[in-house]
N, C-alpha and C positions, 0 to 999 in steps of 0.2 A: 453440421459443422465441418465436417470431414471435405466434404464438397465447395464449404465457402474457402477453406486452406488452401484446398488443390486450385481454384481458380485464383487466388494471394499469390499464388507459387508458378502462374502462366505466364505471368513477366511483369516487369515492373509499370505499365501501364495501368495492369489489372490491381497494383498492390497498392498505387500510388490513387487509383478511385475508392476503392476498397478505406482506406485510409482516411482519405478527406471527406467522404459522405457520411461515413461514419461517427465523423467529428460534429460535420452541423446536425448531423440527427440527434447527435448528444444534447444538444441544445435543447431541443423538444423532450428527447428520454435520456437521462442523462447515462443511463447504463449502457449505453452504445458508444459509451466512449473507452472501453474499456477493451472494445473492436476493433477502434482507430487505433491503439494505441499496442494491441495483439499484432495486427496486420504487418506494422513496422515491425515490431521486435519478429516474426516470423521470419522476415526477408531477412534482419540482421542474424539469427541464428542460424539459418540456411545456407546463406553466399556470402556474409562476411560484414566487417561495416561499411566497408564502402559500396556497396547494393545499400545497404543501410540508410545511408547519408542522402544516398539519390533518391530513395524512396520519401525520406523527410524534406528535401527539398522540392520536389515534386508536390506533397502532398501541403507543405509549406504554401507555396504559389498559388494553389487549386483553392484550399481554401479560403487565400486572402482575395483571392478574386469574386470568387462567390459569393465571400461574407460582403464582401463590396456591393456588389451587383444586389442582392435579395436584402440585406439588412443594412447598408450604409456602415459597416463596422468593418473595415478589414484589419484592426487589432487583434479581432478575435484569431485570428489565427498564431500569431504571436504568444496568446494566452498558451493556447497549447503546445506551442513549441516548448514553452519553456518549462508548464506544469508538469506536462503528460510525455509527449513527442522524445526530448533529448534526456530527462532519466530513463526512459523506457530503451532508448537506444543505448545508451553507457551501459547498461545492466544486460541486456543479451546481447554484449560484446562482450562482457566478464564472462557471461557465461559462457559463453561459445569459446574464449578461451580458456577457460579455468576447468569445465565442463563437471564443475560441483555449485549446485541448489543452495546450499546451505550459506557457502560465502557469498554469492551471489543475493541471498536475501538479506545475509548479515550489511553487507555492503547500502542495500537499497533504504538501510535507516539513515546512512550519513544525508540524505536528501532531506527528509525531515529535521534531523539535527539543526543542519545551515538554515532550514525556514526560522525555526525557533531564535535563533542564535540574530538572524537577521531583523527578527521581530524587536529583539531585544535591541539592537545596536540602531532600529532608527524610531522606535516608539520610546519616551523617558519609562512608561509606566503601562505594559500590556495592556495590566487585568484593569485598571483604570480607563484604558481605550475603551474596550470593551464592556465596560459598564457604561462607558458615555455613549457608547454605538448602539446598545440595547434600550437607554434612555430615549434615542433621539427616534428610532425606531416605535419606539411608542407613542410619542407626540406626534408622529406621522400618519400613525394607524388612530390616533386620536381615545384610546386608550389608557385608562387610569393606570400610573404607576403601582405596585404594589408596595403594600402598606409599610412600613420601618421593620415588622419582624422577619420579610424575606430578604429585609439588606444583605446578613452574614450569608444565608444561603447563596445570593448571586452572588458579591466577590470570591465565596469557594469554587463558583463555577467559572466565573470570568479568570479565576487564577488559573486555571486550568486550560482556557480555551484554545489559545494558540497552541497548546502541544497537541489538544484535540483534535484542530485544523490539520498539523502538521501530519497526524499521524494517518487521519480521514487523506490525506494524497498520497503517502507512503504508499497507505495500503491498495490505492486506486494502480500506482505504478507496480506495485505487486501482483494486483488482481491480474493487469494486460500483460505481465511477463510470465504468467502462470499459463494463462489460454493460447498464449505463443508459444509456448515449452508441449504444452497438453496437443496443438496443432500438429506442430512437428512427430510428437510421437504417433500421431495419426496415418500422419503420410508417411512416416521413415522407420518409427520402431514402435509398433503397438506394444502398449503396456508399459515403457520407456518412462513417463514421468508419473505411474501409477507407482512405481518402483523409487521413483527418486524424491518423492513426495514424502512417503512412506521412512525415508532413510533423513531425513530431514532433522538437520540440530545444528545449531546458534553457535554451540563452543562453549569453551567454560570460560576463555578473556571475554566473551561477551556478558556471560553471567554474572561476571568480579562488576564489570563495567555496572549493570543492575543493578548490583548491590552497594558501590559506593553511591549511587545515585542517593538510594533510596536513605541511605545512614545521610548523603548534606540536607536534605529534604528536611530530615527531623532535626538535625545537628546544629545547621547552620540558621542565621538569620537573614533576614530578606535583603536585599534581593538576590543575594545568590540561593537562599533555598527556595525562591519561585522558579530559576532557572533550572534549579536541580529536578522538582518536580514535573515541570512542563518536558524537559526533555525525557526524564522518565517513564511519560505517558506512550514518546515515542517509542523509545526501546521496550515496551510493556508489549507493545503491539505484535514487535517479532518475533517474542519469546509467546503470544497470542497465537499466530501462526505455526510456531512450532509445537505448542499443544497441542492443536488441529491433526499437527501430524503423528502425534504420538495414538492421537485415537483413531486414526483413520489405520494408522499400521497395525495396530491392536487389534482392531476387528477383522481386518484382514488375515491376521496372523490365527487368531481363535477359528476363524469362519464364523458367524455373527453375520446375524441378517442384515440387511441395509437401514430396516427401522433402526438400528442403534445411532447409525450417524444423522439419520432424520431426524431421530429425539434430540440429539445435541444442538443440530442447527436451529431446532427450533425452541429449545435454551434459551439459545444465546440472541435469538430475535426476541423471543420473551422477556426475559431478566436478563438484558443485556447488562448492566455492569456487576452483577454477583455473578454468570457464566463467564463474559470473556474473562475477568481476575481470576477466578478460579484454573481457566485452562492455562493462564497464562504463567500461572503458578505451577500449572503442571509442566508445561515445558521447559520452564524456569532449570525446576527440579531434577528434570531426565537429564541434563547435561551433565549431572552430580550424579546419578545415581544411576542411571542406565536402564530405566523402564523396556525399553525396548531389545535389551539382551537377550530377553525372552523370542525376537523373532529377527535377530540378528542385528550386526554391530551398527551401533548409529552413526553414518558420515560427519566427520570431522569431529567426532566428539572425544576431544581429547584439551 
């Protein structure tokens, strides 16, 4: 990894291939977009946004040509500017000004916010879409509906979906701003975002923020408690990441073998939604109460 940064960081030629090939391999593995999307936020954290911006339009052009030439689609590249490419640049501009993780991550849920907020403002009825998109999906696949008693189970899930969507890209533009942070300290300060990972915490207005959520949800009727729950989902995800960090500091802090963090991730791939609620409740929590006192003050938690 160390090596593909330093050849990202040899000029903007190299950041700008780095970038776009990375994007159409996402197409085939979609975890290589998470490359594409590193590559940029490297140069942006490095030289500034404007290296940033040239890198995105470079990488901009390369891919719609491509996607033209091989696949007849040069939208795609559009797609990415606007999913992956320009939050991931907005966010290691914050950072690189701000040079605090924690707002920087708090910031990168307003992304999902606006998906949700937009779903709602041109769909009349989400989780109705969505049951009609799962229906139609199935007379495709030519596959029997299921029967009348899994009705309430899918609208609980189709209520749900769009904040799911929202927060499944959050967390993608978080992932590429994380391996762009994790680059950096490679070439420029090893140990640097072990350290800043580690110090990692939401706030406590983001916590209020959770917790009104979570009171319209129950309080209110529809359609504002769908909206209250769906955006929810999203800010559940950051206070999810900030969990992460409280166990990765903890172990570090005890000295604790690495099996301990392999047991969690492997949780949280197992019983995905009782781990990540759980951790997300732990880091919910730590902004209250300061879990991590024990191995020093947690950034911005005040």
């Amino acid at each position: 990894m160390k090596l593909l940064a330093a050849y990202i960081m040899r000029g903007r030629m190299q950041a700008i291939l780095v970038t776009a090939v990375a994007a159409l391999l996402s197409l085939l593995l979609p975890p290589f977009s998470y490359f594409s999307g590193a590559a940029l936020g490297l140069v942006t954290l490095r030289t500034g946004p404007r290296s940033g911006l040239t890198v995105f339009a470079g990488a901009l052009l390369a891919v719609g040509l491509l996607a033209a030439v091989i696949l007849q689609q040069p939208l795609i590249a559009a797609g990415f500017a606007i999913v992956l490419w320009l939050p991931v640049l907005a966010l290691a501009t914050v950072l690189q000004q701000t040079v605090s993780l924690s707002r920087t991550v708090a910031l990168s849920g307003l992304f999902g916010v606006l998906l949700v907020l937009g779903a709602y403002f041109v769909l009349e009825d989400p989780a109705g879409w969505w049951m009609e998109t799962y229906r139609q999906l199935l007379a495709q696949a030519g596959t029997q509906a299921p029967g009348p008693e899994m009705e309430p189970v899918l609208r609980e899930v189709a209520g749900i979906m769009t904040g799911a969507v929202a927060a499944a890209l959050t967390l993608s533009i978080v992932g590429a701003l994380f391996i762009a942070r994790w680059w950096q300290a490679l070439l420029y300060n090893p140990g640097g975002f072990r350290e800043e990972f580690h110090r990692l915490a939401l706030g406590r207005s983001l916590t209020l923020v959770a917790l009104v959520l979570m009171g319209a949800a129950i309080v209110l009727g529809d359609p504002a408690a769908a909206l209250a729950a769906e955006l929810l989902v999203v800010v559940m995800l950051l206070f999810l990441i900030n969990g992460l960090a409280v166990v990765h500091g903890l172990v570090a802090r005890i000295g604790a073998g690495i099996g301990w963090l392999i047991a969690v991730y492997l949780m949280l791939l197992l019983a995905l939604p009782q781990t990540a609620v759980t951790l997300a409740v732990v880091g919910l929590v730590d902004n209250w109460f300061g879990f991590r006192t024990y191995f020093g003050r947690s950034e911005d938690n005040k």
